[in-house]
PyMOL Python script that loads the backbone (N, CA, C, O; Angstrom):
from pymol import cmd

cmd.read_pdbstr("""\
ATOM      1  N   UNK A   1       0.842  -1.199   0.000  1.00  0.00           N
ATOM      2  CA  UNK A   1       0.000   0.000   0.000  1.00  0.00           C
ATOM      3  C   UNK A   1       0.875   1.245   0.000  1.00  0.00           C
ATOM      4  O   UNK A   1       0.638   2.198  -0.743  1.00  0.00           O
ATOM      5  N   UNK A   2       1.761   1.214   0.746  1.00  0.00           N
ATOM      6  CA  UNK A   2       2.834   2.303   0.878  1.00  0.00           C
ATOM      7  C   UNK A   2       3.329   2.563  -0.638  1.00  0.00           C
ATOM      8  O   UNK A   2       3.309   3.728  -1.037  1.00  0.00           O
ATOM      9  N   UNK A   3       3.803   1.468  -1.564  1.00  0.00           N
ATOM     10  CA  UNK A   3       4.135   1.748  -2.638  1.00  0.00           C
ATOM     11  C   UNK A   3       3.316   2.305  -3.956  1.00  0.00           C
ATOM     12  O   UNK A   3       3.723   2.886  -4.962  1.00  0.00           O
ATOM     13  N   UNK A   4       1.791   1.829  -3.481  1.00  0.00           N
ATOM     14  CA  UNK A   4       1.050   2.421  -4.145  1.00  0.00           C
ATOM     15  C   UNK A   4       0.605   4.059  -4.033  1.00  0.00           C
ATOM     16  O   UNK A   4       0.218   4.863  -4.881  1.00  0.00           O
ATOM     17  N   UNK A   5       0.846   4.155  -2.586  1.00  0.00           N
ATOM     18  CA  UNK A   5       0.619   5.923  -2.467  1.00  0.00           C
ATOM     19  C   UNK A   5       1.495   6.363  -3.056  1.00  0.00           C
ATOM     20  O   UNK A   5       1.210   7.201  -3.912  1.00  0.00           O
ATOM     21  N   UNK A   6       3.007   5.970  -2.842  1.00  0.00           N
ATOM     22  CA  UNK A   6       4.089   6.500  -3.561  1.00  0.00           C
ATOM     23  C   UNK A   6       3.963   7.095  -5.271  1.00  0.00           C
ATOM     24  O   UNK A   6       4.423   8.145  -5.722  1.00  0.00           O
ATOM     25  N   UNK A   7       3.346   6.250  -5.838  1.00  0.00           N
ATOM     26  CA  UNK A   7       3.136   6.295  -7.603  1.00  0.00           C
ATOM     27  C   UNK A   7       1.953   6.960  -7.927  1.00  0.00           C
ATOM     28  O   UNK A   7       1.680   7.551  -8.973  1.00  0.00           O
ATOM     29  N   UNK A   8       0.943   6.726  -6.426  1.00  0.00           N
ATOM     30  CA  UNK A   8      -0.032   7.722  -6.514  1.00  0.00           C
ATOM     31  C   UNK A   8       0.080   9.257  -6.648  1.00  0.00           C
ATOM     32  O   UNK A   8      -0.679   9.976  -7.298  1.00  0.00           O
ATOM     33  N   UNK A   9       1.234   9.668  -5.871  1.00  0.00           N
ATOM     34  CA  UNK A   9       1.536  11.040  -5.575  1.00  0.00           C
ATOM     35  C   UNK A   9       2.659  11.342  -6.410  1.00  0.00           C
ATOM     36  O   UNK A   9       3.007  12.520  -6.323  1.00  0.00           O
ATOM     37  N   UNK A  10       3.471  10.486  -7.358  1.00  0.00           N
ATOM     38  CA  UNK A  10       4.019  10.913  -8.305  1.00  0.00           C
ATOM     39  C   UNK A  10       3.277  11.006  -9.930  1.00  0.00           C
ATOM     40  O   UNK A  10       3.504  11.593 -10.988  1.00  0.00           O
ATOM     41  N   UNK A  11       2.562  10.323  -9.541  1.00  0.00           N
ATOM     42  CA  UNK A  11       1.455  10.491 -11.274  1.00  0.00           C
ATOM     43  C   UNK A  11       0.551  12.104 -11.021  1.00  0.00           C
ATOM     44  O   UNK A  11       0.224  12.882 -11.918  1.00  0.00           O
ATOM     45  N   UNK A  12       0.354  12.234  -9.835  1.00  0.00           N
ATOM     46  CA  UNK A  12      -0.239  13.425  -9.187  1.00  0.00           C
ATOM     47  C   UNK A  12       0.454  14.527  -9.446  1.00  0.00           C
ATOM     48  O   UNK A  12      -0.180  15.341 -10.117  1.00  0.00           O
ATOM     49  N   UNK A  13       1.711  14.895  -9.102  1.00  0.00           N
ATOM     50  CA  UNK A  13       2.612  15.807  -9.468  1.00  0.00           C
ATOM     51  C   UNK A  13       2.942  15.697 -11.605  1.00  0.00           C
ATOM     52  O   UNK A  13       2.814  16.610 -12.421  1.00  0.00           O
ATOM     53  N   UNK A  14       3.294  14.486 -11.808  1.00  0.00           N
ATOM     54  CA  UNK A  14       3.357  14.697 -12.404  1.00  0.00           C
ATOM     55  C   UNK A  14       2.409  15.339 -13.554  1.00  0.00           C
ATOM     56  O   UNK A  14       2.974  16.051 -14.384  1.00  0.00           O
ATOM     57  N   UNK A  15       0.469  15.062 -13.705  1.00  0.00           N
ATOM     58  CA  UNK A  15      -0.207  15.728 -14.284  1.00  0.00           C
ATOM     59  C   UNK A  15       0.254  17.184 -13.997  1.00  0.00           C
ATOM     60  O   UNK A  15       0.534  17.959 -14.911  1.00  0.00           O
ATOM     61  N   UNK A  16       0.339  17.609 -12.318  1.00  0.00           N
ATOM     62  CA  UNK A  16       0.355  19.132 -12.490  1.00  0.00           C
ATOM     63  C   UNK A  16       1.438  19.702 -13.245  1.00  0.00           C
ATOM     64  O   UNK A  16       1.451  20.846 -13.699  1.00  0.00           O
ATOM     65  N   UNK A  17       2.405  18.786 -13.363  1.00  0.00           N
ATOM     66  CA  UNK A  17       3.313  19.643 -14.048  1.00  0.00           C
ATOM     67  C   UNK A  17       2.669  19.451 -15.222  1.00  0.00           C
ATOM     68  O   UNK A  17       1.906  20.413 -15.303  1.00  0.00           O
ATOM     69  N   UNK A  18       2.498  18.610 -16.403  1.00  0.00           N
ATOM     70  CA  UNK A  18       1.608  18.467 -17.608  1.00  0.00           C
ATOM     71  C   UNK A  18       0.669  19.856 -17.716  1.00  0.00           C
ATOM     72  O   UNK A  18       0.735  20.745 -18.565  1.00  0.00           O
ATOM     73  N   UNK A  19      -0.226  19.733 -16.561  1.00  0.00           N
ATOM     74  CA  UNK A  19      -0.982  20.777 -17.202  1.00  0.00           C
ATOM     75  C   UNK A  19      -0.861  21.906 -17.291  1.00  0.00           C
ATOM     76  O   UNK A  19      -1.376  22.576 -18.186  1.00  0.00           O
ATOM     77  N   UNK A  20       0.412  22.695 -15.651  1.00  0.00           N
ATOM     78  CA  UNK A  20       0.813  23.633 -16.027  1.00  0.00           C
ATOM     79  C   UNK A  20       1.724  24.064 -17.367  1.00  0.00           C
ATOM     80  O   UNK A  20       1.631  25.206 -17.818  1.00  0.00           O
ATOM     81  N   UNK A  21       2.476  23.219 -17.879  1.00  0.00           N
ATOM     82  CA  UNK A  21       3.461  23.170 -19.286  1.00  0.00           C
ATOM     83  C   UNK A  21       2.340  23.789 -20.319  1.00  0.00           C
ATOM     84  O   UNK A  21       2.447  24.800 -21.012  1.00  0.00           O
ATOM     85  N   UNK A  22       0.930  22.629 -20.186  1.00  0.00           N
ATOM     86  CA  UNK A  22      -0.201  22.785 -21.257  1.00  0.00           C
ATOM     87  C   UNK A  22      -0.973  24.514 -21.115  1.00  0.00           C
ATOM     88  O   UNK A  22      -1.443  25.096 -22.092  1.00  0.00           O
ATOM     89  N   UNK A  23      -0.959  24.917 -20.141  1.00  0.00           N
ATOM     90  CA  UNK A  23      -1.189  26.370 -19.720  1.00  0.00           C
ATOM     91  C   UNK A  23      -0.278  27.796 -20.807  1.00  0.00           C
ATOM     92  O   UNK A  23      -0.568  28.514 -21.763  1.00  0.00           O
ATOM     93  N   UNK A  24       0.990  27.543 -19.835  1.00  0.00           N
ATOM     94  CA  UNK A  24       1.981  27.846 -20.664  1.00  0.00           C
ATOM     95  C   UNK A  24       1.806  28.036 -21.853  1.00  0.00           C
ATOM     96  O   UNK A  24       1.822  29.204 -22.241  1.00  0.00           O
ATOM     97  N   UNK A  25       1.577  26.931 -22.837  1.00  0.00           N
ATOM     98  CA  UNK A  25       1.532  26.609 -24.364  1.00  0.00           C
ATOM     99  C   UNK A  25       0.532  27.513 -24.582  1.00  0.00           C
ATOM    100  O   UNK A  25       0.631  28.546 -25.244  1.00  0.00           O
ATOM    101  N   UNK A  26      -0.692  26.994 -23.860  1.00  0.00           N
ATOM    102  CA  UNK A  26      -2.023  27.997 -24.657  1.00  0.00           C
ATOM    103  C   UNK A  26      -1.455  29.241 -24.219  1.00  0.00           C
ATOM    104  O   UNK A  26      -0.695  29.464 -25.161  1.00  0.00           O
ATOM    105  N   UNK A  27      -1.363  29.849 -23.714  1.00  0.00           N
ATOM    106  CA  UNK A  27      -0.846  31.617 -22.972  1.00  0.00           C
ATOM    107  C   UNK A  27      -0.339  31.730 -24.279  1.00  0.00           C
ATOM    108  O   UNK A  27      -0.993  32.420 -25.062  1.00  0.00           O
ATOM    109  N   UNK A  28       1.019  31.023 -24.799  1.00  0.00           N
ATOM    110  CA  UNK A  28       1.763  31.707 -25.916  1.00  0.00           C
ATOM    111  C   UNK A  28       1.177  31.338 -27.182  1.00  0.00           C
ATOM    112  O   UNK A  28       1.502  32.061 -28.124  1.00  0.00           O
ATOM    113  N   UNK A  29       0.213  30.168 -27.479  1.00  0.00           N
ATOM    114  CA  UNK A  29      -0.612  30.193 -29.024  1.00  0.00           C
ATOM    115  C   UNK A  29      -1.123  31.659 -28.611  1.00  0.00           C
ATOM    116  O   UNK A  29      -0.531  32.570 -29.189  1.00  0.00           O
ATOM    117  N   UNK A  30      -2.196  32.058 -27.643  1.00  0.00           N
ATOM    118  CA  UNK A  30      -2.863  32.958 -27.327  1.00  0.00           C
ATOM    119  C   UNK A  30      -2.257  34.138 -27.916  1.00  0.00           C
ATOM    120  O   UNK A  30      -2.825  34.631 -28.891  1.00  0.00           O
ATOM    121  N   UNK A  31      -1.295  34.614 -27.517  1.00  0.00           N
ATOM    122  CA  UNK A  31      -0.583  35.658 -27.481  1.00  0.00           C
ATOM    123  C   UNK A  31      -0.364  36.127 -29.034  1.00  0.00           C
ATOM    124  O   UNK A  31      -0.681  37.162 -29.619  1.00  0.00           O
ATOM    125  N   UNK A  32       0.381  34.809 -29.508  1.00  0.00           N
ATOM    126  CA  UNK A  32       0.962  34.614 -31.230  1.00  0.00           C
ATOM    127  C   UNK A  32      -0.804  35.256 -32.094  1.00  0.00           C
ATOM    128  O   UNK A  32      -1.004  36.016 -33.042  1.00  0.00           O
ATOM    129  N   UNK A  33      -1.447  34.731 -31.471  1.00  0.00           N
ATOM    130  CA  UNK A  33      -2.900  34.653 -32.350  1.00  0.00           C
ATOM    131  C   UNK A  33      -3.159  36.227 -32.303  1.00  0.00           C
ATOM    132  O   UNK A  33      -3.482  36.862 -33.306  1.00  0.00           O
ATOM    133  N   UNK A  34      -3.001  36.745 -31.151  1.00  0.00           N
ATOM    134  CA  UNK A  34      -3.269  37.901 -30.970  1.00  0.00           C
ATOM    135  C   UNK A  34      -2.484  39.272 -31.409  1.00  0.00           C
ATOM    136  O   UNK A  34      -2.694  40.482 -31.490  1.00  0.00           O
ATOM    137  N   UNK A  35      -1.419  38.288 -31.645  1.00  0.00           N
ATOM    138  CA  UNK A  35      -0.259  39.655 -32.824  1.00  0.00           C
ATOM    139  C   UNK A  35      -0.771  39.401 -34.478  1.00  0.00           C
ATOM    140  O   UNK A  35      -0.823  40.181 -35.429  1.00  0.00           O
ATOM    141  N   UNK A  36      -1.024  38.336 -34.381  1.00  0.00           N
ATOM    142  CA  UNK A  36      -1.579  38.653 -35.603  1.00  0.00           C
ATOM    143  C   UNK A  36      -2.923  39.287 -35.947  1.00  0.00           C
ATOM    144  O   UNK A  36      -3.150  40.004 -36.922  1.00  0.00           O
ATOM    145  N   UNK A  37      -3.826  38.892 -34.944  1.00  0.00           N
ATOM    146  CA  UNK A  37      -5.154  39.658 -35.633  1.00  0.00           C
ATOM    147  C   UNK A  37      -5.025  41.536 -35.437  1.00  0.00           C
ATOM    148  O   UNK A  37      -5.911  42.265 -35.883  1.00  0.00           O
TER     149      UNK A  37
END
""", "prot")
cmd.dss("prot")
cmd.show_as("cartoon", "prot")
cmd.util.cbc("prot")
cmd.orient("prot")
């Protein structure tokens, strides 16, 4: 069980980092889209 919390709380971190990266990305399509129009 111990090892399962372990992978639990690293798949955990790891989405947040994923989605913050995925944040990031949209901010700068966003941005790009917006120099052009």
């Amino acid at each position: 069980i111990d090892k399962l919390a372990g992978e639990v709380k690293r798949a955990s971190e790891l989405i947040r980092q994923c989605q913050k990266k995925l944040r990031t990305t949209e901010e700068e399509i966003n941005n790009i889209f917006s120099e052009l129009i």
